[in-house]
N, C-alpha and C positions, 0 to 999 in steps of 0.2 A: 380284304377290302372292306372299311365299313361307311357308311353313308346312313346321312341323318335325312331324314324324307318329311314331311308334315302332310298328318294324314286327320281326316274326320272320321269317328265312328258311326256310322250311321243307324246302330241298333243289330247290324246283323255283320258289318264287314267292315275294316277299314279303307278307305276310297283317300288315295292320294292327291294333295292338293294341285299336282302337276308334274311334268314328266320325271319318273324314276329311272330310267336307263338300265333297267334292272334284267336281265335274263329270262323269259318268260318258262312258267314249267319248272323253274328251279327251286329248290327248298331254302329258306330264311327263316334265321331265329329274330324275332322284332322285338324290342325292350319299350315298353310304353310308360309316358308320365304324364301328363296336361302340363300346358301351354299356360303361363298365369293370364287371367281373364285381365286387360286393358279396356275400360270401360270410356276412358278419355285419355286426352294429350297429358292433363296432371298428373295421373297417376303413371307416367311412363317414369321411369330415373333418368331418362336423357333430357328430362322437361326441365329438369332444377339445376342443369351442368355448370349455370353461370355462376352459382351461389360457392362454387368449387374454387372458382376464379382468385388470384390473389397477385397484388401489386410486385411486379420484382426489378419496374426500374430499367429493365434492359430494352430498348426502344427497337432493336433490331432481333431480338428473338424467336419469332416468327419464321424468319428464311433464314437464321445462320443455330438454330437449335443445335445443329450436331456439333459447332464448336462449341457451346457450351457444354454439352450432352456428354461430347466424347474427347473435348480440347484438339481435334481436326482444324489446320487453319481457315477460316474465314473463308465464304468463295467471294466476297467481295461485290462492288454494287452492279460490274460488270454483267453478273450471273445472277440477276433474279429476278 
């Protein structure tokens, strides 16, 4: 089983940000890395997603992606 947990170090211990469901008493190996510091909304990559965006013309792509995606017929306007 492995589970990804977000924990603070406090200087002496790491203190879990909130419930781990973990086995108490049990032995765990933990692999530690930091968290990249987000200082604002800008520097997030989800901030500049629209700049991703590009014209394709298909007016209905939105609710029928998987027929383009995968060529699945259409579910038509009954279904959306």
């Amino acid at each position: 089983m492995t589970k990804t947990v977000k924990v603070v170090f406090d200087g002496s211990v790491f203190r879990p940000s909130g419930p781990v469901n973990l086995e108490a008493g049990k032995k765990y190996t933990v692999t530690v890395w930091p968290l990249p510091e987000v200082a604002d909304a800008e520097q997030d990559p989800a901030f500049d997603i629209a700049s991703l965006a590009i014209t394709t013309n298909i007016p209905d792509l939105s609710y029928e992606h998987d027929h383009y995606l995968h060529g699945i017929p259409k579910r038509g306007a009954h279904e959306r």
